[in-house]
C-alpha positions in Angstrom: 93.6 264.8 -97.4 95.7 265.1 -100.6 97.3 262.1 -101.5 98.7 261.5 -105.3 96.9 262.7 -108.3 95.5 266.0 -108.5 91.6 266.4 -108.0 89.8 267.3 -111.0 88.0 270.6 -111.6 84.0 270.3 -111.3 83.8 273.0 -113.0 82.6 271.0 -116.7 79.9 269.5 -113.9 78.7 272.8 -112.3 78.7 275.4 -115.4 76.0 273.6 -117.3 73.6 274.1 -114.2 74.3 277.5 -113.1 71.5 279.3 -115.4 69.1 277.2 -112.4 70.2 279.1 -109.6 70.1 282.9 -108.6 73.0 284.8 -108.7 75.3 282.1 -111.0 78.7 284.7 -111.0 79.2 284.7 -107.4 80.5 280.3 -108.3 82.5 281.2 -110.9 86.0 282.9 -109.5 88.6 284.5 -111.5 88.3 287.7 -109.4 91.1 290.6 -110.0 94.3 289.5 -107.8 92.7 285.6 -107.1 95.7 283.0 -106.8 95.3 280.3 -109.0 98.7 277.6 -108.4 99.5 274.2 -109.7 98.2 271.6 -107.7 102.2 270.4 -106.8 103.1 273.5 -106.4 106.2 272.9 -103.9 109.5 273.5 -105.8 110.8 270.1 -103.5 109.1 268.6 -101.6 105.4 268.5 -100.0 103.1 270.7 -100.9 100.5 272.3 -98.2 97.1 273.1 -99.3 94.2 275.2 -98.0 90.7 275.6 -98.4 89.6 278.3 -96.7 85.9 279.3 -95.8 83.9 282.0 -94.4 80.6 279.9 -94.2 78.4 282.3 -95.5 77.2 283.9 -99.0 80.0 284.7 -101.7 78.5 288.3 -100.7 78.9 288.3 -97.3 82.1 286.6 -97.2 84.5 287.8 -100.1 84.7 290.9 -98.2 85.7 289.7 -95.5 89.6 290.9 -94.5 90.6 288.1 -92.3 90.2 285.4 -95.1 91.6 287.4 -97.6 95.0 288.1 -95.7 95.3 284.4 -94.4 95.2 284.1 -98.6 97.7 286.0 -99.0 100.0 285.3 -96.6 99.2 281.6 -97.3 99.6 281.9 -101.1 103.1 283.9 -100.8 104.8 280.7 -100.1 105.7 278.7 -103.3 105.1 275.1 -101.3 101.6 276.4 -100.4 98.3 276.4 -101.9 95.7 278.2 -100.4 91.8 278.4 -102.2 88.5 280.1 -101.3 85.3 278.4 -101.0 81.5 279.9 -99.6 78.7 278.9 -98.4 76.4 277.9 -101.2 72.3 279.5 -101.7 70.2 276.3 -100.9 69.1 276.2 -104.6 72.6 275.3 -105.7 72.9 272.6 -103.0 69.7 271.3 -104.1 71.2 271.1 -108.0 74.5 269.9 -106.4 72.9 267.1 -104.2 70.9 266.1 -107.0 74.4 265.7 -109.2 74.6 264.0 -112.7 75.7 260.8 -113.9 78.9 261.3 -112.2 76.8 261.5 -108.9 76.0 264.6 -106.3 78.7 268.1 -107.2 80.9 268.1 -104.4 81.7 271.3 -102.4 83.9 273.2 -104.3 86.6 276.2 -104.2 86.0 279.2 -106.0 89.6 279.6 -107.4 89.5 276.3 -109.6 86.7 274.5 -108.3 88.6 271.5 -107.0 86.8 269.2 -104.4 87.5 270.6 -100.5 88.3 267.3 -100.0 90.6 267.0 -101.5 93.0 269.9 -99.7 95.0 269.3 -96.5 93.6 271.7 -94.4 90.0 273.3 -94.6 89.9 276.1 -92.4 86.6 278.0 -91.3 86.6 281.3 -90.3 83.3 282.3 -87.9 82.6 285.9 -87.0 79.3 284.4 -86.0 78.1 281.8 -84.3 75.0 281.4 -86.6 77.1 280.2 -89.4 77.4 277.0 -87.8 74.5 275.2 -89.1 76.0 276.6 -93.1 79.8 274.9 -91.7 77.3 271.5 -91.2 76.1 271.8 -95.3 79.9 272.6 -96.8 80.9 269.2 -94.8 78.5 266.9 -95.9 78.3 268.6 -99.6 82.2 268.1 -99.2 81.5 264.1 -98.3 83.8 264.8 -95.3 82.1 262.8 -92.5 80.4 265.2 -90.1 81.9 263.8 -86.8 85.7 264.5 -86.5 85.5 260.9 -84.7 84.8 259.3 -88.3 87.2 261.1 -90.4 90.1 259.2 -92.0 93.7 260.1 -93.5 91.3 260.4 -96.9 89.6 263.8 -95.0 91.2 267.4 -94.2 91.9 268.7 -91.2 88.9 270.7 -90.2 90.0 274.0 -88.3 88.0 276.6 -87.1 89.4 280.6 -86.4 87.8 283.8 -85.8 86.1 285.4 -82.8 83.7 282.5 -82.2 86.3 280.1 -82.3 87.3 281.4 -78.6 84.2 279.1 -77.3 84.5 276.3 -79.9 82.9 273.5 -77.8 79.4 273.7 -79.2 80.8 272.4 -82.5 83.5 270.3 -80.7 82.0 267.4 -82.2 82.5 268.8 -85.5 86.0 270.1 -85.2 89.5 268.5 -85.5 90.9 271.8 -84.0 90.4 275.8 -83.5 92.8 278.6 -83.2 92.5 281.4 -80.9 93.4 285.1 -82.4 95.5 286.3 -84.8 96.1 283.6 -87.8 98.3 285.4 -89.6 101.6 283.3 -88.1 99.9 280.2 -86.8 98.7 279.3 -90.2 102.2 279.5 -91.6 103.1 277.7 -88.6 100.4 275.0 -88.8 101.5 274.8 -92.4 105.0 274.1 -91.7 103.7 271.1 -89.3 101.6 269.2 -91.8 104.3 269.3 -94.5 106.9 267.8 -92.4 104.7 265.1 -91.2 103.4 264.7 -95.3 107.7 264.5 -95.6 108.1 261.9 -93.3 105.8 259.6 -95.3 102.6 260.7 -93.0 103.8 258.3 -89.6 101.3 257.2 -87.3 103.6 257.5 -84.5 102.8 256.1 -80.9 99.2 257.2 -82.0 96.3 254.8 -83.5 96.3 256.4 -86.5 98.5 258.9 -89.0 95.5 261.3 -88.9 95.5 261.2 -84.8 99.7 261.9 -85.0 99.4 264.9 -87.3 96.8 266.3 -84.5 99.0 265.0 -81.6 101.9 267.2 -83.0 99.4 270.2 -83.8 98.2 270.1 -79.9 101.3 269.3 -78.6 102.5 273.5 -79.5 100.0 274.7 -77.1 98.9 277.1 -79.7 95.9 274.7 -81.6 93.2 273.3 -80.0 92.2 269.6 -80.6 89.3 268.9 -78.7 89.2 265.2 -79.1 92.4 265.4 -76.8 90.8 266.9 -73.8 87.5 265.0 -71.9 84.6 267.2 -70.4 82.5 265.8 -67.0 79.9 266.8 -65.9 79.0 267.6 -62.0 75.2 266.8 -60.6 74.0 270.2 -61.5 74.4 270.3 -65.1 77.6 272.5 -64.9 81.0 271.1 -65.8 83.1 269.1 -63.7 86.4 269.8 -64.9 88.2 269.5 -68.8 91.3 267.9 -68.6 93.8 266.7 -71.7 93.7 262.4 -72.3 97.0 262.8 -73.5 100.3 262.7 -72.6 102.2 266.2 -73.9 98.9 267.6 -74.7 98.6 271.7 -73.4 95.6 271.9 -70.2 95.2 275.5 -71.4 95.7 276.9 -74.9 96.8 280.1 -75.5 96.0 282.7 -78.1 98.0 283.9 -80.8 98.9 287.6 -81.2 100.9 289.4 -83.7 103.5 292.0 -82.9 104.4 295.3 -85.1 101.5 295.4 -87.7 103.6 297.3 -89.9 105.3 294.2 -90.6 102.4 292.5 -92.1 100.6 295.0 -94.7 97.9 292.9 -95.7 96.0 292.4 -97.7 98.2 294.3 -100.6 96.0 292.6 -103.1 92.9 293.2 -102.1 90.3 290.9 -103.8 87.8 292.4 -106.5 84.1 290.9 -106.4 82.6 289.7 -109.8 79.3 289.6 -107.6 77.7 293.0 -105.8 78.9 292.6 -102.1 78.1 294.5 -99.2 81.2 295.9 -98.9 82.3 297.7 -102.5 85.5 299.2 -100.8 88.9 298.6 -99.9 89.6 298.2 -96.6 92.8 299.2 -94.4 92.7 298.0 -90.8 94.8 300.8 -88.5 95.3 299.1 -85.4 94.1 295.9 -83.8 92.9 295.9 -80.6 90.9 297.6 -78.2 91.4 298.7 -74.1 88.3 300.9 -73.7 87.0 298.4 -71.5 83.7 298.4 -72.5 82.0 295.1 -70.8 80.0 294.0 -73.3 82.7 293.8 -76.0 84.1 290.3 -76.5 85.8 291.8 -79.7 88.0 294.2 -77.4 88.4 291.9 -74.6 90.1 288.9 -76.6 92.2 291.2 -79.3 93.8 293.4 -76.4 96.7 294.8 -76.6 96.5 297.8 -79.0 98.6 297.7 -82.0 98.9 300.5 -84.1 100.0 301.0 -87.9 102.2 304.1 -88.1 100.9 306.4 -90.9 103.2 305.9 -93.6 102.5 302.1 -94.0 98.6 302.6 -93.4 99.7 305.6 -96.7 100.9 303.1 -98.3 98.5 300.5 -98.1 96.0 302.6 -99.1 97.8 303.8 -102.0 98.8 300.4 -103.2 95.4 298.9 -102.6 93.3 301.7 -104.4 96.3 301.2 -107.3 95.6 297.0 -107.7 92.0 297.3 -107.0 90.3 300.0 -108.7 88.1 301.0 -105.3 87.1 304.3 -104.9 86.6 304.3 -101.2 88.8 303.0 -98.7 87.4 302.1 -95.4 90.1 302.9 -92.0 89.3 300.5 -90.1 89.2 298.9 -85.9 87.3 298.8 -83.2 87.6 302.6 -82.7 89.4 304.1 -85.6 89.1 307.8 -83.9 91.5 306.7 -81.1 94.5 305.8 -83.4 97.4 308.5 -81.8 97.5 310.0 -85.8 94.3 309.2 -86.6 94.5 313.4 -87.1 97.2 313.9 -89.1 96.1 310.9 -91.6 92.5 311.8 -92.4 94.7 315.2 -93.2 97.4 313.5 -94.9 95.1 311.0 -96.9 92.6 313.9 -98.1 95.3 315.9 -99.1 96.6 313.1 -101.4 93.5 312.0 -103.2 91.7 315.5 -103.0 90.4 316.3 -106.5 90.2 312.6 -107.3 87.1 310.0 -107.3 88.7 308.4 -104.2 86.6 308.8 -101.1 87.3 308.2 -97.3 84.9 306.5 -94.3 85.3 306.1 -90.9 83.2 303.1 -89.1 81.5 304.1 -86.4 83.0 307.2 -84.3 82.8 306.9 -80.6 80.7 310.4 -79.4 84.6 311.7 -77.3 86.6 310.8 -80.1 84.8 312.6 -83.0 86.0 316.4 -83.9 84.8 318.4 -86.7 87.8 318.7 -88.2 88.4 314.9 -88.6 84.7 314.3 -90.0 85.6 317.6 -92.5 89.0 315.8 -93.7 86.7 312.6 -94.1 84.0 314.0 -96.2 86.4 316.8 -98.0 86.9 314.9 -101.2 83.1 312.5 -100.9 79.6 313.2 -100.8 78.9 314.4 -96.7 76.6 311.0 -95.9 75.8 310.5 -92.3 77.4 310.0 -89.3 77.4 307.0 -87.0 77.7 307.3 -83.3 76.9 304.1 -80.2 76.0 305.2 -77.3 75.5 301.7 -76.7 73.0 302.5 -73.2 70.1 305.0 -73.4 70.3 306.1 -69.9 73.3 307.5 -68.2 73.2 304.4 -65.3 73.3 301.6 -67.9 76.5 303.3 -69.9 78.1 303.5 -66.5 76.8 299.8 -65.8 79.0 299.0 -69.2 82.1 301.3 -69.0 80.8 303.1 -71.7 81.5 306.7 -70.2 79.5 308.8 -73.0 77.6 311.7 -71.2 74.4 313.0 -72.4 76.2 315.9 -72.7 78.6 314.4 -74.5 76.4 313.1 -77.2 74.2 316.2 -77.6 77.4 318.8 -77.8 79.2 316.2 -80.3 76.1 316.3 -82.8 75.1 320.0 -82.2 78.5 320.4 -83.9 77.8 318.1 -86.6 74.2 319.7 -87.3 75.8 323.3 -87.3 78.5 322.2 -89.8 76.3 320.9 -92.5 75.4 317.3 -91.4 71.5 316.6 -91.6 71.9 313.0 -90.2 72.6 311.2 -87.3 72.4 307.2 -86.7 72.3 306.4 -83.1 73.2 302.5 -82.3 71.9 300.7 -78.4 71.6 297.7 -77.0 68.6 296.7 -75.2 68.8 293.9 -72.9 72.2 294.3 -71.0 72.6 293.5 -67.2 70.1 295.4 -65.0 68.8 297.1 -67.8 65.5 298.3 -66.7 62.3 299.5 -69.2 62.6 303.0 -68.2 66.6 302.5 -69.2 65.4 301.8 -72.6 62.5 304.1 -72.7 65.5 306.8 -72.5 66.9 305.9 -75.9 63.5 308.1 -76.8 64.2 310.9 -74.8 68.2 311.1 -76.0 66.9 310.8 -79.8 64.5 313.8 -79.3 66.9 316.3 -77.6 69.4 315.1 -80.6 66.6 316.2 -83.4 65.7 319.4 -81.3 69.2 320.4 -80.9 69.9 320.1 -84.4 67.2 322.3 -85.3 67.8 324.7 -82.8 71.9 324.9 -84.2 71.2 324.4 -88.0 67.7 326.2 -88.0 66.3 323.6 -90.2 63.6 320.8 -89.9 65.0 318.4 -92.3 67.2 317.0 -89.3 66.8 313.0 -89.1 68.2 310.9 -86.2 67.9 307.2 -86.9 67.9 304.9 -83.7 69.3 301.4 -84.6 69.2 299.0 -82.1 70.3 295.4 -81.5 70.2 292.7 -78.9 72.7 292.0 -76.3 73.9 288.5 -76.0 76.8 287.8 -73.5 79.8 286.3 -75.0 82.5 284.3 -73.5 85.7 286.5 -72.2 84.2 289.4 -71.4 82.6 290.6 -67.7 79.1 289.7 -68.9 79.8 286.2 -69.7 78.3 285.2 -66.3 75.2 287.4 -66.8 71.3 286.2 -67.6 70.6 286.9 -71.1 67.0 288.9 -71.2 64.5 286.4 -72.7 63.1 287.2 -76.1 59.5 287.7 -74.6 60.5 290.8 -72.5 63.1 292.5 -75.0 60.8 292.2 -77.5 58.0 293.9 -75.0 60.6 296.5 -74.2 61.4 297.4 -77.9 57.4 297.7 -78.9 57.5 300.2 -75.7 59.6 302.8 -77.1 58.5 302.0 -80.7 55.2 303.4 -79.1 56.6 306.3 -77.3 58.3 307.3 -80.5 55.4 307.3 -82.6 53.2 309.0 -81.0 55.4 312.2 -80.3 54.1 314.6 -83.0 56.7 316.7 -82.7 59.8 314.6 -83.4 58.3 311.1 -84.2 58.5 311.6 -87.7 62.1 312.6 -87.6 63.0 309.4 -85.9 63.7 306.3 -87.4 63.6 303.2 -85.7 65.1 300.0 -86.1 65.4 296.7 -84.3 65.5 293.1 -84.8 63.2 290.9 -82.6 64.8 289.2 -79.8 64.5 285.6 -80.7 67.8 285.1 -83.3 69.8 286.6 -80.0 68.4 283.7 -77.8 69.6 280.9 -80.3 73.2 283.1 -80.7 73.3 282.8 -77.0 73.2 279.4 -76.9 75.7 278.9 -79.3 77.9 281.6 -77.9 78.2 280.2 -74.2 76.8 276.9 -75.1 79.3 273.4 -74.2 79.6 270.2 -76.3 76.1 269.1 -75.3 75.0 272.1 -77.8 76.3 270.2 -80.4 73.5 267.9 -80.8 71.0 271.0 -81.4 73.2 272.1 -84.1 72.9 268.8 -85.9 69.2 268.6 -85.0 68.7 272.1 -86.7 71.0 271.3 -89.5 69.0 268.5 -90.5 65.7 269.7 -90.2 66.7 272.4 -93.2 68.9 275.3 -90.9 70.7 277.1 -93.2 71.9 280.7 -93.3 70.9 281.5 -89.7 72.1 284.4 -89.9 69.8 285.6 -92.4 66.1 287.0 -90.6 64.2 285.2 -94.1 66.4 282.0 -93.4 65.9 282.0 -89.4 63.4 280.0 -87.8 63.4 280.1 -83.8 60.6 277.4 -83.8 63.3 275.1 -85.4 65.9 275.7 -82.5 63.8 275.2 -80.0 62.0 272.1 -81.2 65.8 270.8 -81.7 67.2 271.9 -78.4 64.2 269.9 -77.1 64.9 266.7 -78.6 68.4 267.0 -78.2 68.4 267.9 -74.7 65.5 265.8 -73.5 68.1 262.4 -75.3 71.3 263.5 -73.3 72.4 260.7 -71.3 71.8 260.8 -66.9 75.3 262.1 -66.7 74.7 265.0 -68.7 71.5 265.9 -68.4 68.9 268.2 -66.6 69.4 271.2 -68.8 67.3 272.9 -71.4 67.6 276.4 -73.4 66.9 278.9 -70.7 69.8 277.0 -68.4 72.4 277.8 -71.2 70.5 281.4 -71.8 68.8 283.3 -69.2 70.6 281.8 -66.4 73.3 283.8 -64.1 76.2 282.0 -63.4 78.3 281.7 -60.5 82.0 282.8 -60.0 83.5 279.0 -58.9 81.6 277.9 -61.9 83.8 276.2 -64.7 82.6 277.6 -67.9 83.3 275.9 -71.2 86.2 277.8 -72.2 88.0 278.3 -69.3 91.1 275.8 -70.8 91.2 278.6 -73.5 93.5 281.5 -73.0 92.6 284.9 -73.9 95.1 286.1 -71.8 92.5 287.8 -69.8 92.7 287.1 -65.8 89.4 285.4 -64.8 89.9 287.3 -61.6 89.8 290.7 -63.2 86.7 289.9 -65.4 85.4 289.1 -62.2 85.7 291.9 -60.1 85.0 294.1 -62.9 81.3 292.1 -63.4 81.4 293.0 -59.6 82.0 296.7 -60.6 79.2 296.8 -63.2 76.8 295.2 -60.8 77.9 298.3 -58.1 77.7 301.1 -60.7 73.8 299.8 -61.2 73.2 300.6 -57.5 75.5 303.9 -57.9 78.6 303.6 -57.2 80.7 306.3 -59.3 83.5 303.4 -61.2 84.9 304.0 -64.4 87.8 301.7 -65.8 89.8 304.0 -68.1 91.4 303.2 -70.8 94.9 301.6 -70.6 96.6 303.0 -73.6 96.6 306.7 -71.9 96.6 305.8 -67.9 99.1 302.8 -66.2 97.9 299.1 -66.3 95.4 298.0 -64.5 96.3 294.3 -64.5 93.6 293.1 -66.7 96.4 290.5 -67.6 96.8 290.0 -71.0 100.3 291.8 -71.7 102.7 289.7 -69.4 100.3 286.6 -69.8 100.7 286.5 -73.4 104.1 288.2 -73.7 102.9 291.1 -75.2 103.0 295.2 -74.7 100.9 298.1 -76.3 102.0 299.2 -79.4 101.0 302.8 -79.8 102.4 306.2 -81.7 102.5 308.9 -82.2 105.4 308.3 -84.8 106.2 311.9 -85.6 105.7 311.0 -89.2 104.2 312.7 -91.9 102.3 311.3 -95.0 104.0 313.0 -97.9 102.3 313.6 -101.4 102.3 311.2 -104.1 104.9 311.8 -106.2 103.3 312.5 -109.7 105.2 309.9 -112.1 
């Protein structure tokens, strides 16, 4: 942690090496709107400093909107200092291990290439759980100690945000604390924390150390978690025993953090510019936050409930100011279901009116099938080349889209693209899941079926045989918060067996096989993000065993080596102590749990009511065997008491506003 002079650049160290690696540009900064402060940058004072990481390639992670508004909103205050750093290709953390005469590069930020040691705070942001492993290299290339048990005052804080941060016990070990939700408060509020303790002259209070007090005061807000503070048993079984706090004042549950009125908060307005091709060259506006569908499967709309909304002018102006400091020519509206903003209408209008004649171009993500209307995808593509559209059905048969709330008829589907063919559109991706809760083979066998009535309608409306229909399709892997988080996960053996079934049934169709594509990852990455998704602090040892046997980039399928999870969760398992063992991969994986089981996250608060999630895994199990239950969607019909608005203080925040987006006003 920062203390006295500032940290030198490393930059003199790194430059000469970079013609060694591939892809040099993405280490040297200096993007288009990057912050770049004075080390003391607090007018009076302390100043705050941030290294903030999305542990995974510079291309991967610039992109990525929830680090660049937590710099931004970081970087607006003039006492602090807020940096970017990524995960480095393993031939530069060869060349940086290997050092000069000065000894190994340390891990560095991108903005002026100081040491992440050196900085206050060095917060992680994980949208995946496979970028643990890369979290394990940035530490150790940053000479922080990997254990949060060995760190001293001379060490950041280590913090961890983002979806997988609502399970953070596998890397527990690894953590000095998480934050649950929304950061763009709780950073500034964190922030405000460690400079009045820096003020005070860094005190040690009643605690053992002056790192330990700056944590104690952290916990002691019920909004961060510090896992040191709170002690996990184990019961005979292998399940947990109970996680209670081992100190006085410290929270039993911690809540998450949600921010009110969006419009408030029009971030990012500077929107970062890559020097490096990333894989998203656009800039991005996100519309609302949230999600109440209620599909079961999605931890991503279970833990950001409620809906906010943007009204249209500020998402206008966003979009206007963005495209002005960044030079983009596409701009991405974006949630978890853009199509259901309340003016989502009158802004695809309003927007292609504005920019029609112009380079600038507009892109939904994917469209739910009952959201999508011609007219929208016509205001979309009006002023952009017509590419193709995106829909998720999620479940090829209708019993296993009723089995996840996803209440998308066949008819649905085939009427929504028939008008899509019959206005112009020659290609349709389909995205399912294969391996959710009582799926069955003939459930995924009727992904085939669905794909061929969508190619055969489209010829039939557009009376052309050019029509393709791509059928994307990914693992499910049950996630913590959500209905399914007590499900089996299918093992890798039999999804894999399911997949090579239809792969099979699609080729050999003459008649539509060719028009099909097909795509699918094998099952085995989704085992290992299991594990780490609804794994406990014993999964912690695995992650180290991986990590040292050369896991890096997990996430990447060239990277990825199952065989090198297992071998670790072996080892790592089969040395747990009496207490804590008698568990092995398929007990964290394939195995259903039970209702009065404690599950490793239950002392974090999505808001959601454990009851509810319950009896709506009860639901999904009873629309299997028949039973006719949909949950609607909360935003249009009265609560249904999942829990999170009076639990967390909150209330849906939805339009329509009644405003219009006028034209630009020609200067």
């Amino acid at each position: 942690m920062s203390v006295g002079l500032e940290p030198a650049s490393v930059f003199s160290r790194l430059e000469p090496r970079l013609a060694l690696v591939s892809k040099p540009i993405q280490y040297v900064g200096g993007e288009l709107n990057s912050t770049q402060k004075q080390w003391e940058c607090a007018p009076d004072g302390e100043s705050v400093r941030w290294a903030l990481m999305y542990p995974d390639a510079y291309e991967v992670g610039l992109p990525n909107q929830g680090v660049q508004i937590l710099y931004e909103v970081l970087n607006e205050r003039d006492w602090i200092l807020a940096e970017r750093t990524y995960s480095v290709w393993p031939d530069l953390e060869a060349v940086m291990r290997t050092g000069d005469e000065q000894g190994p590069i340390p891990q560095f930020t991108v903005d002026s290439h100081r040491p992440v040691r050196a900085f206050d705070v060095f917060g992680l942001s994980f949208s995946t759980e496979l970028g643990y492993t890369n979290m394990l290299t940035a530490l150790d290339l940053a000479g922080i100690p990997l254990h949060a048990v060995d760190r001293t005052e001379d060490d950041p804080v280590v913090l961890a945000g983002g979806h997988a941060a609502f399970n953070p016990e596998p890397i527990a070990d690894f953590l000095d604390a998480a934050v649950l939700g929304d950061g763009e408060e709780v950073v500034l509020a964190i922030s405000e924390v460690v400079r009045e303790w820096k003020d005070q002259g860094r005190p040690a209070g009643e605690m053992d150390s002056p790192r330990d007090e700056l944590l104690r005061r952290l916990a002691v807000s019920g909004g961060v978690y510090v896992p040191k503070f709170y002690d996990v048993s184990y019961a005979a079984d292998g399940t947990i025993a109970a996680v209670v706090p081992n100190r006085p004042g410290i929270p039993h549950r911690v809540r998450k953090h949600t921010l009110m009125d969006l419009d408030a908060w029009p971030y990012p307005a500077k929107p970062l510019v890559p020097l490096a091709e990333t894989v998203h060259e656009r800039f991005s506006v996100e519309i609302f936050r949230g999600c109440t569908r209620g599909c079961r499967f999605c931890q991503a709309g279970m833990i950001t409930r409620p809906v906010r909304e943007r009204s249209i002018n500020t998402i206008g102006e966003m979009v206007e100011n963005g495209l002005k400091k960044s030079g983009f020519e596409e701009v991405g509206l974006l949630s978890l279901s853009s199509a259901d903003h309340t003016e989502i209408g009158e802004v695809a209008t309003g927007l292609a009116d504005r920019y029609e004649g112009s380079n600038v171009s507009l892109s939904l993500p994917s469209t739910r099938v009952d959201a999508f209307n011609i007219t929208l995808a016509n205001e979309f593509s009006r002023n952009g080349r017509r590419s193709g559209l995106t829909f998720a059905p999620e479940g090829g048969s209708e019993r296993m889209r009723k089995v996840i709330n996803k209440m998308v008829t066949e008819e649905d589907l085939i009427r929504t693209v028939a008008t899509a063919y019959s206005h112009g559109w020659r290609q349709v991706k389909l995205y399912f899941m294969c391996g959710l809760p009582t799926e069955t083979d003939e459930d995924v066998l009727a992904i085939a079926d669905l794909a061929k009535k969508v190619i055969a309608k489209g010829r039939e409306v557009s009376g052309r045989n050019d029509i393709r229909c791509t059928v994307s399709i990914g693992g499910f892997v049950p996630k913590p918060h959500t209905p399914f988080q007590w499900a089996g996960q299918l093992d890798h053996e039999t999804t894999d067996e399911r997949l090579a079934k239809l792969r099979e049934v699609v080729r050999a169709d003459k008649r539509f096989g060719r028009a099909i594509g097909f795509r699918y990852h094998d099952g085995k990455p989704g085992t290992i993000e299991g594990l780490l998704s609804r794994g406990d602090r014993r999964v912690g040892r695995i992650i180290e065993e991986v990590w040292r046997d050369g896991g890096r980039f997990d996430g990447w399928s060239e990277h990825f080596s199952y065989d090198r999870w297992v071998e670790a969760a072996d080892r790592a398992l089969d040395a747990l102590p009496e207490s804590q063992g008698g568990v092995d991969l398929d007990w964290f994986t394939t195995r259903e749990r039970e209702y009065d089981e404690t599950l490793p996250w239950d002392h974090l608060d999505s808001g959601l009511d454990k009851d509810w999630l319950w009896a709506d895994w009860e639901d999904a199990l009873a629309a299997a065997d028949g039973a006719d239950i949909e949950v609607e969607d909360c935003r249009w019909t009265p609560c249904y008491d999942c829990g999170v608005c009076p639990e967390m203080n909150t209330e849906i925040q939805i339009g329509p506003t009644g405003q219009k987006l006028l034209p630009l006003s020609v200067v």
